[in-house]
ZADRENDO-107855 format. One record per residue: residue number from 1; residue in three letters; x, y, z negated of N, C-alpha, C in turn. Coordinates in steps of 0.02 Angstrom, whole numbers, plus 50000, padded with zeros to 5 digits. Layout:
BEGIN
+-----+-----+-------+-------+-------+-------+-------+-------+-------+-------+-------+
|   n | res |   n_X |   n_Y |   n_Z |  ca_X |  ca_Y |  ca_Z |   c_X |   c_Y |   c_Z |
+-----+-----+-------+-------+-------+-------+-------+-------+-------+-------+-------+
| NUM | ALA |     X |     Y |     Z |     X |     Y |     Z |     X |     Y |     Z |
...
+-----+-----+-------+-------+-------+-------+-------+-------+-------+-------+-------+
***
This chain:
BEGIN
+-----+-----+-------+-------+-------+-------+-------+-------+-------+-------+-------+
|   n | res |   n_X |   n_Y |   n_Z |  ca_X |  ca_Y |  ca_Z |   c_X |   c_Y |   c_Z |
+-----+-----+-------+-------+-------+-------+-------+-------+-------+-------+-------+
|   1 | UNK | 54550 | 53846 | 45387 | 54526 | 53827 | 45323 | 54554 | 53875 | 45270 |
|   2 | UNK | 54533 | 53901 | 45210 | 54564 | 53939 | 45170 | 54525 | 53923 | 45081 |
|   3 | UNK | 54563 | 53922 | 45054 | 54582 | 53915 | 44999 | 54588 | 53962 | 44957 |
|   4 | UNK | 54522 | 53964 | 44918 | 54557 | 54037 | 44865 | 54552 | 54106 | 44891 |
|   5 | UNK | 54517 | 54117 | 44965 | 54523 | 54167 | 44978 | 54592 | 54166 | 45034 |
|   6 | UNK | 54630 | 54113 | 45050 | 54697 | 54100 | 45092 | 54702 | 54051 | 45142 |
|   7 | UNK | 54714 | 54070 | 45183 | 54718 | 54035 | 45239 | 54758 | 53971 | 45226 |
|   8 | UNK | 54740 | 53915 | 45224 | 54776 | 53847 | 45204 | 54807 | 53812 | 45285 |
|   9 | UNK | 54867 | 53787 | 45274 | 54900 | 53787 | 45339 | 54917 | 53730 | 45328 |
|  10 | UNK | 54889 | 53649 | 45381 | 54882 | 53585 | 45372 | 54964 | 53591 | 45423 |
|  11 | UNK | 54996 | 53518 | 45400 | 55066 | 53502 | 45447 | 55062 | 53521 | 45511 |
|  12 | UNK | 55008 | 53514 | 45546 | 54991 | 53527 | 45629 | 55023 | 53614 | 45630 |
|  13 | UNK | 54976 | 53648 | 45609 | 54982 | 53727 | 45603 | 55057 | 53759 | 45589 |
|  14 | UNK | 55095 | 53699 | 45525 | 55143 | 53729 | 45518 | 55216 | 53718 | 45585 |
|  15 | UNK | 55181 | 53678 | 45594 | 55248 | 53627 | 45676 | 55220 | 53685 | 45701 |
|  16 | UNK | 55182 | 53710 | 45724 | 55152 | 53745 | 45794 | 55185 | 53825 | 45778 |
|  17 | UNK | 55191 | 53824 | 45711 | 55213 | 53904 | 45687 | 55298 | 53909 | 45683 |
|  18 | UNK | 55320 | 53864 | 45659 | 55403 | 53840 | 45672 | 55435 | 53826 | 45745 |
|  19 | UNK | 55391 | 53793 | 45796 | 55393 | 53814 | 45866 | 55422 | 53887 | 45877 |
|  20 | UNK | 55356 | 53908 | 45877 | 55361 | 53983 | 45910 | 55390 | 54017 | 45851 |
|  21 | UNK | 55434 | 54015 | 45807 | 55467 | 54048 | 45743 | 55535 | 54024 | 45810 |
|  22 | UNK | 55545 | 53985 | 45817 | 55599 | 53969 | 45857 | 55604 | 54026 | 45918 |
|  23 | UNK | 55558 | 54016 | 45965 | 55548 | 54038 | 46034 | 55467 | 54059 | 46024 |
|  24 | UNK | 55438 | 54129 | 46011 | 55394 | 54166 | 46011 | 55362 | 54118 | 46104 |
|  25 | UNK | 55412 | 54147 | 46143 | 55389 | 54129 | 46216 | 55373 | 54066 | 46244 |
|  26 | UNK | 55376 | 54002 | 46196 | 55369 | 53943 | 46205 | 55317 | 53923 | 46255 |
|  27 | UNK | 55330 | 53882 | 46304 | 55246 | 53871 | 46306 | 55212 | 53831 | 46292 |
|  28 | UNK | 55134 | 53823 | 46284 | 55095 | 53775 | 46238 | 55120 | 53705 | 46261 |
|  29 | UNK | 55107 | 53702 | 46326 | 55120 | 53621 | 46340 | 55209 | 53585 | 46326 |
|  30 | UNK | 55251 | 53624 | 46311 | 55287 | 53599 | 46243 | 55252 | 53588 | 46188 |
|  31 | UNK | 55271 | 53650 | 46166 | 55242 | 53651 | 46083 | 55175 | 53598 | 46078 |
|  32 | UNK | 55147 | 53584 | 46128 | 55093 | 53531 | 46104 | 55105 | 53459 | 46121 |
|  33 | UNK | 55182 | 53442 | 46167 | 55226 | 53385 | 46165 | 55253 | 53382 | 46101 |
|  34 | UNK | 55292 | 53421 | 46064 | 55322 | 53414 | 45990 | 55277 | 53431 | 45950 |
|  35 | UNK | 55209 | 53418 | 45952 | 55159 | 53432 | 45888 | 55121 | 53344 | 45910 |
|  36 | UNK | 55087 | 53339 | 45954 | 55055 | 53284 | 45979 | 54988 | 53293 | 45989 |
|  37 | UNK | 54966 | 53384 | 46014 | 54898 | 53366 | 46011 | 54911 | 53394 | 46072 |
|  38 | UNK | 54849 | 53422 | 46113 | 54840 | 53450 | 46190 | 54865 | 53522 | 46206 |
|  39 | UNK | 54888 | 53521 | 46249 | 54889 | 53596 | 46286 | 54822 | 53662 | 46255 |
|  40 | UNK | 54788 | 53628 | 46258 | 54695 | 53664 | 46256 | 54697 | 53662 | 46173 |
|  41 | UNK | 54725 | 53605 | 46134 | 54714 | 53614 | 46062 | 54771 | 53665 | 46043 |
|  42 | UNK | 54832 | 53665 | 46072 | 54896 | 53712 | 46021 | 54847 | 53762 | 46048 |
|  43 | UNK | 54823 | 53806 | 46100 | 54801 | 53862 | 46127 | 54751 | 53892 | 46081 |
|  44 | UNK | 54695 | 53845 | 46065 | 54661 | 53882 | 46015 | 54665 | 53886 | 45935 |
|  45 | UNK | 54719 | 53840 | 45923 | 54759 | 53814 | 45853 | 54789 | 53916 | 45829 |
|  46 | UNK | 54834 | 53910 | 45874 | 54859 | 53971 | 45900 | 54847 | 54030 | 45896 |
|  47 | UNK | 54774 | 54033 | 45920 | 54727 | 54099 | 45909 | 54684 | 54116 | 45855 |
|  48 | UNK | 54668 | 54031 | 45828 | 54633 | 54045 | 45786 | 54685 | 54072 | 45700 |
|  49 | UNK | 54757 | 54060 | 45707 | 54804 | 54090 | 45679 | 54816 | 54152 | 45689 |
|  50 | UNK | 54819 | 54198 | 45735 | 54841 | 54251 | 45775 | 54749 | 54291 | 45730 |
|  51 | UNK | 54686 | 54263 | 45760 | 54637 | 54299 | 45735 | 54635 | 54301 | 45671 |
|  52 | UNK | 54649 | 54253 | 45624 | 54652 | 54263 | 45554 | 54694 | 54297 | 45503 |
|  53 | UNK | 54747 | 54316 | 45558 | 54813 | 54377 | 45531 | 54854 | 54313 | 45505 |
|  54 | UNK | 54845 | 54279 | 45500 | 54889 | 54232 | 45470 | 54971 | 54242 | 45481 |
|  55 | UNK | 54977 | 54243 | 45549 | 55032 | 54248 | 45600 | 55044 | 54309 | 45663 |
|  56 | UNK | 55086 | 54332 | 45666 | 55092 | 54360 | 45723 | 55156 | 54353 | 45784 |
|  57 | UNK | 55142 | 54366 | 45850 | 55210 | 54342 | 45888 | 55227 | 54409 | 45908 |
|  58 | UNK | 55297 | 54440 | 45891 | 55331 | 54495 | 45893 | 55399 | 54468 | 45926 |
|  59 | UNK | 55436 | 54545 | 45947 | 55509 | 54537 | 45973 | 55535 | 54553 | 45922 |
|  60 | UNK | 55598 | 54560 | 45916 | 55630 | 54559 | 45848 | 55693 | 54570 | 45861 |
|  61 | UNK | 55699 | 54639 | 45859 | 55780 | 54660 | 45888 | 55822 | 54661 | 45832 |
|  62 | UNK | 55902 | 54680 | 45853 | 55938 | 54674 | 45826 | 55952 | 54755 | 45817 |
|  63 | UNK | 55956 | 54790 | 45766 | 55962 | 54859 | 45752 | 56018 | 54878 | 45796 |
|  64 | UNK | 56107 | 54855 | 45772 | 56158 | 54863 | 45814 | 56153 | 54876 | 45862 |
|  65 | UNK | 56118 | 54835 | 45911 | 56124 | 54817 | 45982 | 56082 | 54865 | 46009 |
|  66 | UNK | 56047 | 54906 | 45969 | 56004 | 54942 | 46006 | 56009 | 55035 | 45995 |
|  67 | UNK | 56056 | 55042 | 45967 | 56076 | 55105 | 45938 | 56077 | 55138 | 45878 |
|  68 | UNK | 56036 | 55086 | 45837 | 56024 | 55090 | 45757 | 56086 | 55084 | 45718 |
|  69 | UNK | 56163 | 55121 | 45707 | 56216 | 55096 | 45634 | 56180 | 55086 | 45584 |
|  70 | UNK | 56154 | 55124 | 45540 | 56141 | 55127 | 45491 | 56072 | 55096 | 45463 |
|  71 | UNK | 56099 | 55039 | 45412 | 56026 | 55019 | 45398 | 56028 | 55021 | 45284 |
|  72 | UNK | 55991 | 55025 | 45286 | 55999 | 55039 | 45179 | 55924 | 55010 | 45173 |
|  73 | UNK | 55939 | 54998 | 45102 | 55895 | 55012 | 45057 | 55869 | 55056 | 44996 |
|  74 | UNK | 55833 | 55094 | 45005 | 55816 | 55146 | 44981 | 55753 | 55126 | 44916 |
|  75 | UNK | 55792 | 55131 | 44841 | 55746 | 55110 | 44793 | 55727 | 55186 | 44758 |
|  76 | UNK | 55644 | 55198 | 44771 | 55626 | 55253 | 44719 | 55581 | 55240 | 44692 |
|  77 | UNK | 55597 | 55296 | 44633 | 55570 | 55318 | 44547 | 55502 | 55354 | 44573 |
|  78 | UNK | 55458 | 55347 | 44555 | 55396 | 55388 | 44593 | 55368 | 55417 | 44484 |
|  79 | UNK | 55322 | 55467 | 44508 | 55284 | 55492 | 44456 | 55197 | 55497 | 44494 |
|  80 | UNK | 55150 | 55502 | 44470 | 55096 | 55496 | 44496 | 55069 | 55438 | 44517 |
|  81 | UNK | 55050 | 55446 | 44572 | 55012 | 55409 | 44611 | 55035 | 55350 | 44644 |
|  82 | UNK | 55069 | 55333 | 44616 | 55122 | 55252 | 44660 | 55105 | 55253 | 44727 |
|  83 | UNK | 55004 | 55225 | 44736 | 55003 | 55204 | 44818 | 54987 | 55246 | 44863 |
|  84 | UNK | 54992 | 55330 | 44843 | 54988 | 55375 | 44883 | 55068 | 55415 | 44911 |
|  85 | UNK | 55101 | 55387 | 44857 | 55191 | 55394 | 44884 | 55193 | 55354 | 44940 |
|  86 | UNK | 55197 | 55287 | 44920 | 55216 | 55212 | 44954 | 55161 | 55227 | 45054 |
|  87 | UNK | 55107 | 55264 | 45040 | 55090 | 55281 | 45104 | 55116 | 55323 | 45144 |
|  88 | UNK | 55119 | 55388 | 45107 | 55153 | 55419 | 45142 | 55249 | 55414 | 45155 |
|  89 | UNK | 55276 | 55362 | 45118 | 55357 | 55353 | 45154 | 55324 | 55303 | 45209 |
|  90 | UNK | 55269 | 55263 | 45195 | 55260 | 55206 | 45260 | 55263 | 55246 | 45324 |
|  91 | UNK | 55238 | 55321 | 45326 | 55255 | 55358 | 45391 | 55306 | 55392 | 45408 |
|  92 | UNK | 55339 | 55377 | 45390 | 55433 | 55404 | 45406 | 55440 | 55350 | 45464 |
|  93 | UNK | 55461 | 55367 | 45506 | 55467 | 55345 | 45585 | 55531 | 55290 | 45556 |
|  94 | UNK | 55586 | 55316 | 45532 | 55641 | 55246 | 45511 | 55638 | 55207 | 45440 |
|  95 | UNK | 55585 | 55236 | 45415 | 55558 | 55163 | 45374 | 55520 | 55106 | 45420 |
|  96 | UNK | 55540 | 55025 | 45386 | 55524 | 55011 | 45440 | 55493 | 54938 | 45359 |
|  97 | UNK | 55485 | 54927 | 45321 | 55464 | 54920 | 45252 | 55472 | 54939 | 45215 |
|  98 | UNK | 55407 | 54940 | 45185 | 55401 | 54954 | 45099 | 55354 | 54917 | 45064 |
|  99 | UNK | 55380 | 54915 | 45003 | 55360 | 54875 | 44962 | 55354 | 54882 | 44901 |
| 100 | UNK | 55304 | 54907 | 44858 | 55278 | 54921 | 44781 | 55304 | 54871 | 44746 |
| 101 | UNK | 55335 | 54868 | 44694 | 55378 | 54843 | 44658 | 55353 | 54834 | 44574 |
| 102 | UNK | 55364 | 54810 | 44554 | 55384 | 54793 | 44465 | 55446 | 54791 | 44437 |
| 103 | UNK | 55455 | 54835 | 44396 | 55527 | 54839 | 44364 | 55570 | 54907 | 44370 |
| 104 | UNK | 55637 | 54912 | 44358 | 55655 | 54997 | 44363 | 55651 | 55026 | 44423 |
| 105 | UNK | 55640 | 55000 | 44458 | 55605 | 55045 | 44542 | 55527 | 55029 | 44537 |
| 106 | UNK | 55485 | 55085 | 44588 | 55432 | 55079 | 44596 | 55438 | 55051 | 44665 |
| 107 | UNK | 55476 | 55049 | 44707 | 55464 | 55066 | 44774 | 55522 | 55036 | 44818 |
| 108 | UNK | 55536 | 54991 | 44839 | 55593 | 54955 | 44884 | 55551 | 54989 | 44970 |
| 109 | UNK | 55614 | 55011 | 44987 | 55603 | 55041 | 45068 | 55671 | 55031 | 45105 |
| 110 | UNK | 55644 | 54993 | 45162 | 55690 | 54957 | 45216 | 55718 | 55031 | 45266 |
| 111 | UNK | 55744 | 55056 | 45279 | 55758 | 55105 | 45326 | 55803 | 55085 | 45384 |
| 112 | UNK | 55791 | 55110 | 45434 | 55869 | 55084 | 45490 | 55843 | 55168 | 45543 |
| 113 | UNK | 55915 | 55179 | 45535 | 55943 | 55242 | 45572 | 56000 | 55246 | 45616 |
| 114 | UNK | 55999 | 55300 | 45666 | 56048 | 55290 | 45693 | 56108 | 55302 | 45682 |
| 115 | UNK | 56116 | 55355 | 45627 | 56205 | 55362 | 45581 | 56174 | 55416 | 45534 |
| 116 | UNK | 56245 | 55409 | 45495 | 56235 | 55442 | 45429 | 56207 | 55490 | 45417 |
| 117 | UNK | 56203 | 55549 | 45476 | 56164 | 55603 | 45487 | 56094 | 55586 | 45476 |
| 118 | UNK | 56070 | 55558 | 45509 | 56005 | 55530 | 45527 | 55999 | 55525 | 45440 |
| 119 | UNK | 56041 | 55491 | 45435 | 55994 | 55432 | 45343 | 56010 | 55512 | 45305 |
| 120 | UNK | 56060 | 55519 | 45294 | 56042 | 55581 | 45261 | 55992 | 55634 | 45248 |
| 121 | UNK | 55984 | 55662 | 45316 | 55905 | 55687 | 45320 | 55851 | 55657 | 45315 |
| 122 | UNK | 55859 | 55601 | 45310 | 55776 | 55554 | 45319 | 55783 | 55556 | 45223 |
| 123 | UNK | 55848 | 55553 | 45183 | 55827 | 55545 | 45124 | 55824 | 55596 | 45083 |
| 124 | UNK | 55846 | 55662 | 45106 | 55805 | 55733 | 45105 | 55746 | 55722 | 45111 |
| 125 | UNK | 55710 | 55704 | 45154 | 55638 | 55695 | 45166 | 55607 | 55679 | 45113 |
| 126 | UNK | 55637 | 55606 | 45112 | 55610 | 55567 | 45049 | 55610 | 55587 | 44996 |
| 127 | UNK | 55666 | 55620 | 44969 | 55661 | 55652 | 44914 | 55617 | 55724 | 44879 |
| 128 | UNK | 55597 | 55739 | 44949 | 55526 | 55797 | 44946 | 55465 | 55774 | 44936 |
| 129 | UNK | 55455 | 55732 | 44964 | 55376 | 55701 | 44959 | 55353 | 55721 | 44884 |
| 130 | UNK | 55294 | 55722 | 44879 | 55269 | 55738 | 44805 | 55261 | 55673 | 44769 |
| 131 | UNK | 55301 | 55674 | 44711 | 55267 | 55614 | 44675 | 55356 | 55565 | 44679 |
| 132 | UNK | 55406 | 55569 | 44733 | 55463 | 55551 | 44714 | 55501 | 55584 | 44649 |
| 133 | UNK | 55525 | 55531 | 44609 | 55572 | 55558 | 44551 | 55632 | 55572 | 44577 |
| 134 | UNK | 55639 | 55489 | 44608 | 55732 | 55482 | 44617 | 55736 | 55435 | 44650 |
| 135 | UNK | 55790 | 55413 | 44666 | 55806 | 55371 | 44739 | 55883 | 55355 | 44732 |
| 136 | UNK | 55900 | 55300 | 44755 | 55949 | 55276 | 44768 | 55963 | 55231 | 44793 |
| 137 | UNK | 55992 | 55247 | 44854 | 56013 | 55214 | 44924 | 56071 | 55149 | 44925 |
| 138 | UNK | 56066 | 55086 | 44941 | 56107 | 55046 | 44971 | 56115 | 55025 | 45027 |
| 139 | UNK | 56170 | 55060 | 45067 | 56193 | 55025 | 45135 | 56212 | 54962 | 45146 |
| 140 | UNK | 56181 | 54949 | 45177 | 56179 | 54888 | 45214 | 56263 | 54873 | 45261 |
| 141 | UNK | 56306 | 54849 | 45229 | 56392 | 54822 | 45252 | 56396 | 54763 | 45299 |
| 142 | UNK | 56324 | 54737 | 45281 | 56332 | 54659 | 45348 | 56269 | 54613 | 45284 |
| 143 | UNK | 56260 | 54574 | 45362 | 56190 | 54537 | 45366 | 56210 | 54467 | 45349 |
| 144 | UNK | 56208 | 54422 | 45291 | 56226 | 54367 | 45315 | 56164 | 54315 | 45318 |
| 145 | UNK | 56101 | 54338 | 45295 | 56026 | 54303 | 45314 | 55971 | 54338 | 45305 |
| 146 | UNK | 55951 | 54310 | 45391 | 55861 | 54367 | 45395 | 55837 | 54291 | 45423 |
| 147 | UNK | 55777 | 54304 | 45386 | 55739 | 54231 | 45413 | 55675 | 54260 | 45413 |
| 148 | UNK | 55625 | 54207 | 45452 | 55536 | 54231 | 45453 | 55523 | 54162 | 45430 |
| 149 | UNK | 55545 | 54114 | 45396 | 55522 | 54042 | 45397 | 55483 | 54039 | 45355 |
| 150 | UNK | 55445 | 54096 | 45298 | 55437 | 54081 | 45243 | 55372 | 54058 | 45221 |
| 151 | UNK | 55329 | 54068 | 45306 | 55263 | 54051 | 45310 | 55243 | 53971 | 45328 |
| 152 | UNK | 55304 | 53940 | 45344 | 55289 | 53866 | 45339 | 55304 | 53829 | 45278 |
| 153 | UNK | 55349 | 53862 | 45224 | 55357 | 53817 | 45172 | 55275 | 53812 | 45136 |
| 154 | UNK | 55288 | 53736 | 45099 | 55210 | 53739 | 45075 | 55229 | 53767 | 44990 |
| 155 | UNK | 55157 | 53804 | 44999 | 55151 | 53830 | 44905 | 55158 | 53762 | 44869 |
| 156 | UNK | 55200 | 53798 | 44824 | 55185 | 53739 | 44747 | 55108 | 53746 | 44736 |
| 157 | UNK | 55068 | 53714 | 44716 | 54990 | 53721 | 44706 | 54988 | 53681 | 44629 |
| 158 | UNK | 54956 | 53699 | 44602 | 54937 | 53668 | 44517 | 54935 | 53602 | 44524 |
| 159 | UNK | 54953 | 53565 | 44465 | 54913 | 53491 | 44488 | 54866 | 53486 | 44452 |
| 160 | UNK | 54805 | 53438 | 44491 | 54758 | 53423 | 44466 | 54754 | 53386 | 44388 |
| 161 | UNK | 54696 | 53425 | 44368 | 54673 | 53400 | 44299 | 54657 | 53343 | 44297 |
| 162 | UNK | 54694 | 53277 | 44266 | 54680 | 53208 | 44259 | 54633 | 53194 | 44214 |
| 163 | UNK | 54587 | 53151 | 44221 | 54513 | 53117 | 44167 | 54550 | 53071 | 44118 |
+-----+-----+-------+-------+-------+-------+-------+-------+-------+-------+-------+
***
């Protein structure tokens, strides 16, 4: 169902998405014991989420653990063309988000590298692209919350106009 142009996500959809937010690998005939509908309904509940982009089921590593030290945030000053910068840092192999911004940055970019070497040169890079002003990097010292939950909270929505 969608709303406005948005995919509207009834209590059923959101249990079934907090499931597998838990355990991606779940299988339906749980997730459709702690929802209360069928095996055959979470399955196409599921897809028809997955086909609408709504949702997706990914692995989700841990940078550390996998050879990545270094992770920052990298805020730049762009001149020109904002969404022709913001495309081309999206192809830097250790950007891994970005995000067009409002306010004294144009440009919030997630990076994770494997050490200082690495980020260094990657923000040489960055700083060539055409259309970067300026940049300035925050390392990342420790994690104390990464969450994906943010697709089950429900929108505040207007309230209706009373007669």
């Amino acid at each position: 169902m969608t709303m406005r142009g948005q995919f509207v996500l009834d209590d059923v959809s959101r249990a079934i998405i907090e499931q597998l937010q838990e355990d991606g690998r779940r299988p339906y005939a749980r997730i459709a014991a702690a929802v209360g509908l069928s095996e055959a309904a979470v399955r196409q509940r599921v897809q028809r989420l997955l086909d609408a982009g709504v949702m997706q089921i990914v692995a989700v590593t841990d940078p550390l653990q996998v050879g990545f030290s270094r992770q920052a945030m990298v805020a730049i000053r762009t001149k020109g063309d904002l969404r022709a910068v913001a495309d081309r840092v999206a192809e830097f192999p250790e950007v891994d988000y970005v995000v067009v911004t409002a306010g004294s940055v144009d440009l919030l970019v997630e990076v994770v590298c494997e050490d200082d070497d690495q980020l260094l040169e990657m923000i040489a890079r960055l700083r060539a692209v055409e259309g970067v002003e300026s940049t300035e990097t925050h390392l990342y010292l420790g994690l104390r919350k990464q969450t994906y939950a943010w697709g089950t909270r429900r929108p505040q929505l207007p309230a209706a106009a009373e007669d």
